[in-house]
N, C-alpha and C positions, 0 to 999 in steps of 0.2 A: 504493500500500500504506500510507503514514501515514496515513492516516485509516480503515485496516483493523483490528477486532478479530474474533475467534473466540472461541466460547462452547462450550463442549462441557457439553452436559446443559439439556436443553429443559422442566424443571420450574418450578414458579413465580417461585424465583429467576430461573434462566437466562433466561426468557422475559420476565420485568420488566427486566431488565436491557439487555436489549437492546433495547429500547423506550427504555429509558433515556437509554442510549448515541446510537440512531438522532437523538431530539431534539438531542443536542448535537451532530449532522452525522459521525455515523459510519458504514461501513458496516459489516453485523455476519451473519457468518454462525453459524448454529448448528446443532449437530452433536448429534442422538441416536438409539439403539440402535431405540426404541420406530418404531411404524408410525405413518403422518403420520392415520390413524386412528383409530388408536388415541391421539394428542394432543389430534384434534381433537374427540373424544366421549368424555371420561375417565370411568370408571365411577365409582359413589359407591363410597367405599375406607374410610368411620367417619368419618374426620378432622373434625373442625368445627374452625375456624379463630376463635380470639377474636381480633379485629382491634381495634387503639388506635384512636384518633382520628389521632393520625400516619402509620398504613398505610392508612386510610382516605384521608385525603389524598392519600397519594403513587400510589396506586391510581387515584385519579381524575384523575391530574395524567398520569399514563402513560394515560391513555383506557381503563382495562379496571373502574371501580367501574359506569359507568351499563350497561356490558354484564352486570353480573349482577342476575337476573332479580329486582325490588323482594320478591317474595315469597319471595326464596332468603338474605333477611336476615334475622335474627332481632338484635331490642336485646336489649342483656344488663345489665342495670339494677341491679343488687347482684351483690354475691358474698358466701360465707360461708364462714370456713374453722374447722372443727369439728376436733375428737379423740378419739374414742368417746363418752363419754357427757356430753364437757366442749362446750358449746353454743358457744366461741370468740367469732366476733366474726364483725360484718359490714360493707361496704364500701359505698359508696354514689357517686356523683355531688354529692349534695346541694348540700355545701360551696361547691361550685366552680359553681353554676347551673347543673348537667348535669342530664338527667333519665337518661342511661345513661353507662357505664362505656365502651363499645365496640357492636359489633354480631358477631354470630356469623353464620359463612357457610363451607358443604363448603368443603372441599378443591377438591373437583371442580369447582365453581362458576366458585372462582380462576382452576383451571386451563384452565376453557372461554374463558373471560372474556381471558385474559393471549394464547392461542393466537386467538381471532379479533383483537384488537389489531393483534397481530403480523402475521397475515395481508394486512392494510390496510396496511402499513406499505414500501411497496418498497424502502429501504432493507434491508430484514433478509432475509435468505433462511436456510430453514429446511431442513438436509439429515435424511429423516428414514428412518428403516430403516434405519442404517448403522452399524458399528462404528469406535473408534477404533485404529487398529492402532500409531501411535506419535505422541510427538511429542518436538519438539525446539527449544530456542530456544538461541539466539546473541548477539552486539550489538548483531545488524541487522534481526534479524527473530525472529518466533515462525511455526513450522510445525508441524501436521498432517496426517499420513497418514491415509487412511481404507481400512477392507478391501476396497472396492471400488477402488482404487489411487489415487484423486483425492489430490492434497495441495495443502492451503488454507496459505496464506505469509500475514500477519500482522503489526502492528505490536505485539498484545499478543492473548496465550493465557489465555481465564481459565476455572477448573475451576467449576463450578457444578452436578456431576454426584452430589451425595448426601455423607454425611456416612463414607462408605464410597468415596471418590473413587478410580475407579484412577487417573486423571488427576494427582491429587497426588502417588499413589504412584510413580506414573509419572518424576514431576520429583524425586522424593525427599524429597519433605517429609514429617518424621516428625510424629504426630500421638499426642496424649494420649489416651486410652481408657479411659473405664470402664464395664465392662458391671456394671450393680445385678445383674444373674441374675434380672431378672422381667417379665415381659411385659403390654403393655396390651392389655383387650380390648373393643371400641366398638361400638358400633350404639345404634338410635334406639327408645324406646319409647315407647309410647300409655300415660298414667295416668289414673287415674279423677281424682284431685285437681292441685289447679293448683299449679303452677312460682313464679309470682308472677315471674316475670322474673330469678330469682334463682340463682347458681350456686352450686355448694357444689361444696370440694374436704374432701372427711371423713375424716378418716385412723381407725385403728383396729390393730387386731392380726390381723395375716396379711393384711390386703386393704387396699386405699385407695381409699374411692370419690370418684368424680366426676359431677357431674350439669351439663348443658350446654341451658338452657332455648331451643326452638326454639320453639316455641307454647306457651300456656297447659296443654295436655295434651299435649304432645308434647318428649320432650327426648329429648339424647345421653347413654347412661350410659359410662360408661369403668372399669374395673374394675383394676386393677394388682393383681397376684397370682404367683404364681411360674410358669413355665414349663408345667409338667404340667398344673397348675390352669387354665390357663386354655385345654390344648387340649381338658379334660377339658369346659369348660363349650362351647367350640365344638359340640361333637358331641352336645348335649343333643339333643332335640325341642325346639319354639317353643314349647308347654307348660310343659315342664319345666325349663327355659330362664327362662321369666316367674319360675315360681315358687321359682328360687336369687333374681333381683329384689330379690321381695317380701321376699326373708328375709334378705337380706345389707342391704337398704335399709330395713328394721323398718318396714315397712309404710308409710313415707313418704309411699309415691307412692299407694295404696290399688290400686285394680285395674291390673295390666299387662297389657300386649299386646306383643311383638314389633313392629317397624317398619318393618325392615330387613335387611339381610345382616348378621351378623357379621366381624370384624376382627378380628386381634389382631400386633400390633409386639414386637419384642424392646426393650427400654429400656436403650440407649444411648449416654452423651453423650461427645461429644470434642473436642477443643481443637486446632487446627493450632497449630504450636510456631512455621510462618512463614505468615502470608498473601501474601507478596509473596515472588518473586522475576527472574530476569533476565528482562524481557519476559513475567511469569505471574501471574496473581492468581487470590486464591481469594474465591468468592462464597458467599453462601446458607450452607446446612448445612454446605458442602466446606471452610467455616473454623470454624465452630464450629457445631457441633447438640448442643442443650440437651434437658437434662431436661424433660418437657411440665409439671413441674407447679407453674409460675408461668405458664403458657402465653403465653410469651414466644418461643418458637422464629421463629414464624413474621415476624413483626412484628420482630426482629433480622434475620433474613435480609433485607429489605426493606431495614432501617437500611445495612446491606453495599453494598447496590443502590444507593442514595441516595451513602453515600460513595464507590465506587470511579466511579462514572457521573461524579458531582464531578471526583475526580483524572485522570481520564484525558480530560474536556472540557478540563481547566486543560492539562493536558500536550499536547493537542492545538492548544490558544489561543495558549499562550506557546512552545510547543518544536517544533509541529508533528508533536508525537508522544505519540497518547496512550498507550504502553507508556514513558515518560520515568522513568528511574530515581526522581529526586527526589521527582516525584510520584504512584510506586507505595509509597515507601516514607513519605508524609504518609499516604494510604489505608492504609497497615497501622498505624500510630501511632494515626489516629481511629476508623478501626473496635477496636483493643485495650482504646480509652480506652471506648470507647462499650461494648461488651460485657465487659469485666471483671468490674464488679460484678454485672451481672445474670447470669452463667456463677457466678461464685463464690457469691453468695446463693442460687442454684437449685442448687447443690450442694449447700450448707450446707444448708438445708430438706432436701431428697432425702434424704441422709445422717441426720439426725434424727427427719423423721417417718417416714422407712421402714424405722427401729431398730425389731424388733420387742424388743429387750432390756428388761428392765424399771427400768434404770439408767437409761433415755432419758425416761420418763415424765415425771418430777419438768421438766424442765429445757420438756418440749414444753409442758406445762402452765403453765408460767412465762410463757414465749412468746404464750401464748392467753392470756392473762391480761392480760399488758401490750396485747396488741391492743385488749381490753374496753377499758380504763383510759386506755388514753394516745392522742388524738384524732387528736395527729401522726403516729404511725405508718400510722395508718386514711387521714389525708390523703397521707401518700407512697405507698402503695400507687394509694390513685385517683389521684393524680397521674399517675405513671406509664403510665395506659392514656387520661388524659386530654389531657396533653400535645401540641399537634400539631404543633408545632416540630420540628427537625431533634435526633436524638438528642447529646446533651454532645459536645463535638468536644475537648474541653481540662477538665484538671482545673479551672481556673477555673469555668467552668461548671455542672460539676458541683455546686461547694460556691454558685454561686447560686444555686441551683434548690434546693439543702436550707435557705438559708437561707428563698428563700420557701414551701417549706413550711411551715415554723415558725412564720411569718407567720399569727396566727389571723383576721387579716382578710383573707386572701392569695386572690387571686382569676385566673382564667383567664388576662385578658389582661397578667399579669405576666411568663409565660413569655414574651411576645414583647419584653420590656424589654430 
């Protein structure tokens, strides 16, 4: 059993994670609700994933980046972020010798991609169609029940099962919650004029769009809007449907076509108050799930995977255990350090540009202004998705990495200094 963990929630987290795990010589069962089926051909769900150069890395370091199909990537080469009529600013690679920012790739992709991995991997075994009916951890072990009565014994329990975890609930970890009250809603559309590689997040009054370029004619639109509104536009026709597009995106895109199925999420985000406890850890979404519109969700969850795989090979290397107190409570220290700010900036955005009040204009326009003007802020934003280093582990860190921003000569391979 010391070199046993348990994953309960077989989504991309869970499933990268214990790939993770297995490389550093674990065995790793994991436990979801969903049909082994239904894992192993996940339907397209809207999702486009903007992936850093960092998740890219650790994707192909866990074996699941060359399993996704080359033509299921899209570069994502700029980005621009707008305010109704105010043109903001744009973002580029340039600086840094990038010709892209990241690449964009489904949801679904990931998750075909992360589940055949896994499949290949004999270490991991995947329970799947099953519920988890309890669990329980001690000094000596972590245990789950499952409703089929099986119970998996453990050196360490980690919840990796949504940002809505009953697993956490379970163990009693209270969690931060804030529901905005408005919903996103995705799918892909055909436009008669080109993308340019460019994404735009465009804020406005009552709606905030988003555009996600997958082909030259072809992108992901994302719409946030309040509840009602957005089941109102679900239920259009593909017509009439195009033609809200055209009108909410001022003719941008010039002719639309539907692409896809439509989507729509409740907008979310929340903070676990503990990631760690006796023999438990929390992964993915089930410690922190962010607002999407820094689109940094996904690519944190990964950063999770990265640090707890860390502490619990260490805990395994030196104590023989990778559920070791000391070294579940280093992984809650560096993932708190590593997602802080980016939890707290993506609140702070959230909260102000989706102020429909007219008190918030002045200060948003401020904001986009200094984007225009001030070079450094344009280079820490591309930093951040350029990056492919391990995310800050220590305040030290962090303040290198801003000084080499600042650095107007400051180049790629300074991150590895």
């Amino acid at each position: 059993m010391n070199n046993h963990v348990v994953i309960v929630g077989a989504g991309p987290a869970g499933l990268c994670l214990s790939l993770a795990l297995a490389a550093r010589g674990m065995e790793v069962d994991v436990v979801d609700r969903q049909s082994g089926e239904a894992l192993a051909a996940p339907p397209f769900d809207g999702r486009e994933i903007a992936l850093t150069h960092h998740s890219m890395r650790l994707l192909r370091e866990l074996g699941a980046w060359d399993r996704i199909p080359a033509d299921a990537r899209a570069p994502l080469r700029r980005a621009r972020v707008m305010d109704g009529a105010d043109p903001g600013f744009e973002v580029d690679g340039a600086a840094f010798g990038r010709d892209r920012l990241g690449m964009l790739v489904s949801n679904h992709h990931i998750r075909t991609a992360a589940w055949q991995a896994v499949a290949d991997d004999a270490r991991i075994r995947v329970h799947t169609g099953v519920a988890v009916e309890a669990v329980e951890t001690d000094a000596g072990a972590a245990r789950v029940r499952l409703a089929d009565g099986r119970v998996l014994e453990a050196s360490l329990l980690v919840a990796a099962d949504s940002r809505f975890s009953e697993t956490r609930r379970a163990r009693g970890i209270p969690v931060h919650m804030h529901d905005f009250g408005l919903s996103m809603l995705l799918c892909r559309m055909r436009h008669s004029m080109c993308n340019n590689g460019t994404a735009w997040e465009w804020f406005g009054h009552g709606q905030t769009r988003a555009l996600l370029p997958l082909d030259e004619h072809l992108s992901s639109v994302v719409l946030t809007v309040p509840g009602v509104e957005a089941r109102r536009l679900l239920d259009l026709s593909p017509e009439a449907f195009a033609a809200e597009i055209v009108a909410r995106y001022e003719g941008r895109l010039g002719d639309v076509e539907l692409a896809s199925t439509r989507h729509a999420y409740p907008l979310v985000a929340t903070w676990a108050r503990r990631f760690v406890a006796a023999r438990f850890a929390l992964a993915g979404d089930a410690a922190v799930g962010m607002h999407p519109v820094t689109a940094h969700g996904f690519n944190l969850g990964l950063a999770s995977v990265e640090h707890l795989a860390q502490a619990a090979g260490d805990g395994l290397e030196r104590h023989d255990d990778p559920g070791d107190a000391a070294m579940l409570a280093r992984y809650q220290r560096r993932h708190r350090i590593s997602a802080a700010p980016l939890f707290a900036g993506t609140q702070t955005v959230a909260g102000l540009f989706f102020d429909g009040r007219v008190s918030a204009l002045p200060l948003r326009r401020a904001i986009l202004g200094a984007g225009r003007r001030l070079p450094v802020l344009r280079r820490a934003l591309a930093a951040s998705l350029l990056d492919e280093t391990p995310r800050p582990v220590s305040l030290l860190r962090h303040v290198r990495l801003g000084i080499q921003i600042l650095r107007p000569q400051w180049r790629r391979r300074d991150l590895h200094t």
